[in-house]
Each structure stands twice: as C-alpha cells, then as structure tokens.
C-alpha positions in Angstrom: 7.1 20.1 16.9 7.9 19.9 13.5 6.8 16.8 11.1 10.2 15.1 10.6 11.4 15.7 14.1 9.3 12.8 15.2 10.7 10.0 12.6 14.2 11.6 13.3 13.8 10.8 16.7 12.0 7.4 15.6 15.6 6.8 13.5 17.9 7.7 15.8 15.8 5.5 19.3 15.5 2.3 17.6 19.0 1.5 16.8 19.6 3.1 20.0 17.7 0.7 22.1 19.1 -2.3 19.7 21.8 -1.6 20.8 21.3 -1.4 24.3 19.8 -4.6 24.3 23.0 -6.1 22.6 25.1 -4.8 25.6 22.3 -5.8 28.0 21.5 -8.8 27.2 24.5 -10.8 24.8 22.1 -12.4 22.4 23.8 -14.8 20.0 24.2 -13.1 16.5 21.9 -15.8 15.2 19.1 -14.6 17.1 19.9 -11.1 17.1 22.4 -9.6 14.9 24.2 -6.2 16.0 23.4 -3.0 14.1 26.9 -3.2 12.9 26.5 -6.5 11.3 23.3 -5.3 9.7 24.8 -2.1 8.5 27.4 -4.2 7.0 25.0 -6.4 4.9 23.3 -2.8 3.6 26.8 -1.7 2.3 28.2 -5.1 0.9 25.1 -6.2 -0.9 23.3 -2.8 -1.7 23.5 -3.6 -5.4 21.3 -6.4 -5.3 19.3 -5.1 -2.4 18.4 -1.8 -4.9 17.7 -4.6 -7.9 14.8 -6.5 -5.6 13.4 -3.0 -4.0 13.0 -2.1 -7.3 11.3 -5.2 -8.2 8.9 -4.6 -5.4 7.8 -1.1 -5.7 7.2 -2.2 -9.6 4.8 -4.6 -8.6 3.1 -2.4 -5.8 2.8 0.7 -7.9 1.4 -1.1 -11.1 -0.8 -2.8 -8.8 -2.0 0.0 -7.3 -2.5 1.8 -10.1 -5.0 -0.9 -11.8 -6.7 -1.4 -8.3 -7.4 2.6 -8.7 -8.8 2.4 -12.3 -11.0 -0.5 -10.9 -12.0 1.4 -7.8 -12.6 4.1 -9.6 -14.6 3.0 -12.1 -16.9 0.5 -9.7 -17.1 4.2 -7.6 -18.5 5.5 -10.5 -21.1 3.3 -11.7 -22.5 3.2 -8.2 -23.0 6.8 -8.3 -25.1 7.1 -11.5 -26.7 4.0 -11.2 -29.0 3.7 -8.3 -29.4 -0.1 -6.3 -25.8 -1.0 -8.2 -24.1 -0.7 -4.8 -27.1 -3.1 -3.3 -26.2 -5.6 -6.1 -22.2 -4.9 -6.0 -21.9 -5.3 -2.1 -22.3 -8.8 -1.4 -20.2 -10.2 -4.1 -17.4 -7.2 -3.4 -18.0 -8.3 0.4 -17.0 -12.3 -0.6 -14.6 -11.2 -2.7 -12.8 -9.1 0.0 -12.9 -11.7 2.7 -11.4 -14.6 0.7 -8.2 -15.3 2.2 -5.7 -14.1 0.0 -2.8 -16.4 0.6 -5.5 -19.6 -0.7 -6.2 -17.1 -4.0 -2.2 -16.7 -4.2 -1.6 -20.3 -4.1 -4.2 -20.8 -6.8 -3.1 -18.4 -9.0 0.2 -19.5 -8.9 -1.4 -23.1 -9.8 -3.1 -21.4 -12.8 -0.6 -18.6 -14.0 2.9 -19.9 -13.0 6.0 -17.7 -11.4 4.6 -14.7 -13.4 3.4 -11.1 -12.8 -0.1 -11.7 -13.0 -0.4 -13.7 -9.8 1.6 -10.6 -7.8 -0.7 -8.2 -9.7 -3.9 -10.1 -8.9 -2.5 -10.3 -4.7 -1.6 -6.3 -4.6 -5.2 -5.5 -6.3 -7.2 -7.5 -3.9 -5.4 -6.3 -1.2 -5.6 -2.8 -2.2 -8.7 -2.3 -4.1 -11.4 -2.3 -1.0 -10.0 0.5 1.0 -9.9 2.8 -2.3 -13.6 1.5 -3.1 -15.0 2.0 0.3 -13.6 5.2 0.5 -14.1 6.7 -2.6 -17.9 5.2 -1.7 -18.4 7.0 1.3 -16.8 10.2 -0.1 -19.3 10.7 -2.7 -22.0 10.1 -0.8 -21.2 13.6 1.3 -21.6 15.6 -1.7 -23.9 18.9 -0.8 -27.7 17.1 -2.0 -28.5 21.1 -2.4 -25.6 22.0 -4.7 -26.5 18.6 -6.9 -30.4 19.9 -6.8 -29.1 23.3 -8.2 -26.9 21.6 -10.8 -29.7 19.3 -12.0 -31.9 22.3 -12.2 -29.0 24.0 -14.5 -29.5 21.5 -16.7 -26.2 19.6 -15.8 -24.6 16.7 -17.4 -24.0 13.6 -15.4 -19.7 14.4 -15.9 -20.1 17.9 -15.3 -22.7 16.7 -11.5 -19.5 14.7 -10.7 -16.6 16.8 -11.4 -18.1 19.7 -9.8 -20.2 18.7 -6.6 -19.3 15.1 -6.2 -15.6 14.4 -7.2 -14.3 17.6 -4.7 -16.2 16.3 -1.6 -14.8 13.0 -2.1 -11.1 14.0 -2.9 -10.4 14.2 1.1 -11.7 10.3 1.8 -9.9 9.1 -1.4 -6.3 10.8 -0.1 -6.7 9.2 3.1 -7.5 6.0 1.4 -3.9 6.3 -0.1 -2.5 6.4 3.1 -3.5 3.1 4.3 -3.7 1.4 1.0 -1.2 2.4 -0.9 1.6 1.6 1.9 -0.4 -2.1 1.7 0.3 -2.6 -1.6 4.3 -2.8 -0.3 3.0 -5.3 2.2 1.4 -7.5 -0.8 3.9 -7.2 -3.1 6.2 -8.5 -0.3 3.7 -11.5 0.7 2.9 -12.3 -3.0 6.9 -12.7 -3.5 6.6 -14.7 -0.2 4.6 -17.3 -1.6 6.5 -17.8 -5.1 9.2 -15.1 -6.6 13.0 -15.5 -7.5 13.1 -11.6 -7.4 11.8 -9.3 -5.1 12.3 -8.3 -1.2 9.7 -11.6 -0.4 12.3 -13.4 -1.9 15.0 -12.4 -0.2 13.4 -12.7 3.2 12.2 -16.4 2.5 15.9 -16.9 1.1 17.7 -15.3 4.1 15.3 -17.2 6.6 16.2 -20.8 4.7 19.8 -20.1 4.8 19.7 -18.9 8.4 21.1 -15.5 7.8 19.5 -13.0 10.6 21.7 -10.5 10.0 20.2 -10.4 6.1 16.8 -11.0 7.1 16.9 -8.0 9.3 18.6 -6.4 6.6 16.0 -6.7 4.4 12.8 -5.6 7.0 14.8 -2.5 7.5 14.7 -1.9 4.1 11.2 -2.6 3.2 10.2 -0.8 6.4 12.4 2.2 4.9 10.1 1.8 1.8 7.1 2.1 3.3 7.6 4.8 5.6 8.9 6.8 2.0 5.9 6.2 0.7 3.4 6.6 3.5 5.2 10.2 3.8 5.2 10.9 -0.3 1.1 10.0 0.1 0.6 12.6 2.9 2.9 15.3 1.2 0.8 15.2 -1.7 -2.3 15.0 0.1 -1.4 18.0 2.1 -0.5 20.0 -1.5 -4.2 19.0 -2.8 -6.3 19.9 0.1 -4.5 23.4 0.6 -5.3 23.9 -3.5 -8.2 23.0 -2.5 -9.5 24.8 -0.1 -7.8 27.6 -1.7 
C-alpha cells in the first residue's frame, strides 16, 4: 500500500462516519455541528482562518528553531566535556517537568501579551525531545572509528562531523517527528492561555461565544497543520537517510 493511500482513506472515513452519526443519531447542531455547517465556516471565514494559522506556524517554527540551537548546543557541550551531562541532568530533568501551563501564567505575569511568553512555552515544550535525542544519538558513534580518528590526529570539529554527527542524524530526524508537530500543539496552548491572534485564540473565542460549528472548524484546521507538517518532517527525513546511506 502506498504512503498517502492511508491518510486518503483517513480523509475520506472520518467525515464519512460524521456523518453517519448525524443521520444516526440527530444531535443538536450545538453539540455537534454537520460537516456541511463546518465546511461552510472554512469557506466564509478562510481569510481570517489563513491570518491566525499563519500566526501559529510563526510562533511554532521560530520556536522550534531556537529550541534546536539550544538543543544543539547543550548536545554539544556534553559530548566534549565529560561529567557535563551528570551536572546538566537534574536541573534539565526539573526544568522539564515543571508544568508548563504554571510557567505560561508566569510569564504572562512578567512579559505581558507578547511573543516571548509563546516562544518561552514552544521551547520548553519542544526542546527535551531534541536534547534527549540528539543525546542518545551521539552516544552510538563507532568508539573504534573515534580511536582511529584521535590517532589521526583529529580535531574535536572534524571527531564530530565525521564519526559522531552521521550516527546521530537518524535519532535527531525522528526527534523532529514527535517534536516538531508539538511545537503546533504549544503554540496552540500558549495562545490558549493569553493571545488575541492565533488558532488558541480562536478556539477559546469560538468556545465563549458557543459556536461548535467554528470550534470544530478550527481543530480541523490545526489538525490539517499538523498532519502537513508531521508528513513534510518524514519526507525530509526519508531524502537524508537515503543520501546517506548512499
């Protein structure tokens, strides 16, 4: 079976069975709007449904990025400096399991309706899975191929880039595949909490105003999103590992 035969068939089942349960069932459009009457909020309100995705994905992806350059670099200085991950752990470990909502609501506190508090929330959230990762990735590098290189004479760069970095390029695409579809989910929460742009916003606005049809609107769109970019992730990752193994 080919790869996009099974989110075609994903597509075409759930509205599908939506319906069905429509017919089945007669829910109240309150409760549970008809496809039709969510198709219709798509087309009459794309405009401003484009304008708050693309406030979203800006957050996630500059987020991401910085929580890449942090992972990265935290990565690196545990390879080349022995016991740093011993001294890094425990604080990375109380750092991770702060509850993130309670660090939101401070930040907001601190920073106002702002970027950085979004930026902080899609950094935390998305920052651990690249570290541990990239961690664990590194640490597979061939000990006999790093022996032969330190014999050579090898720099430090030149140990990384050609024993370490390639055996670690496999854990740190799949990393992208769990983290980088959870910096969508953060950005949305972070706009949860406090936003007057952004899909949060519109799903805390729809759900005050009691507009279901909007609110499911709005999830199918951000679910849209994130299936995009979970399939963009392992498109490239399949591109890299054929190069590389080529």
């Amino acid at each position: 079976m080919k790869a996009p035969l099974p989110f075609l068939l994903v597509l075409l089942a759930v509205p599908a069975a939506w319906q069905l349960a429509i017919w089945c069932f007669e829910p109240k459009p309150a409760f549970l709007p008809p496809p039709a009457m969510v198709a219709g909020v798509l087309w009459t309100e794309r405009s401003a449904l484009l304008g708050h995705t693309l406030v979203t994905l800006g957050e996630a992806v500059l987020g991401y990025a910085i929580a890449n350059v942090f992972a990265l670099g935290c990565a690196l200085f545990c390879f080349h400096v022995g016991g740093a991950e011993r001294v890094l752990a425990p604080w990375l470990v109380a750092l991770k399991n702060v509850p993130f909502p309670t660090v939101a609501s401070i930040l907001v506190v601190v920073m106002g309706d702002s970027l950085g508090p979004k930026l902080i929330v899609v950094v935390l959230v998305t920052f651990f899975p690249i570290l541990a990762n990239l961690n664990k990735g590194l640490k597979t590098a061939d000990p006999v191929l790093i022996d032969r290189l330190r014999t050579l004479h090898a720099t430090r760069w030149q140990i990384f880039r050609k024993a370490a970095w390639p055996a670690a390029i496999p854990f740190y695409l799949a990393a992208h595949e769990i983290a980088f579809t959870g910096s969508i989910i953060a950005a949305i929460v972070a706009e949860w909490l406090f936003a007057q742009r952004g899909l949060g916003f519109l799903i805390v606005q729809a759900s005050t105003q009691f507009r279901t049809d909007r609110l499911f609107a709005v999830t199918l769109v951000a679910s849209v999103v994130a299936m995009l970019v979970y399939g963009l992730v392992g498109l490239a990752e399949r591109r890299v590992l054929r190069w590389q193994r080529a």
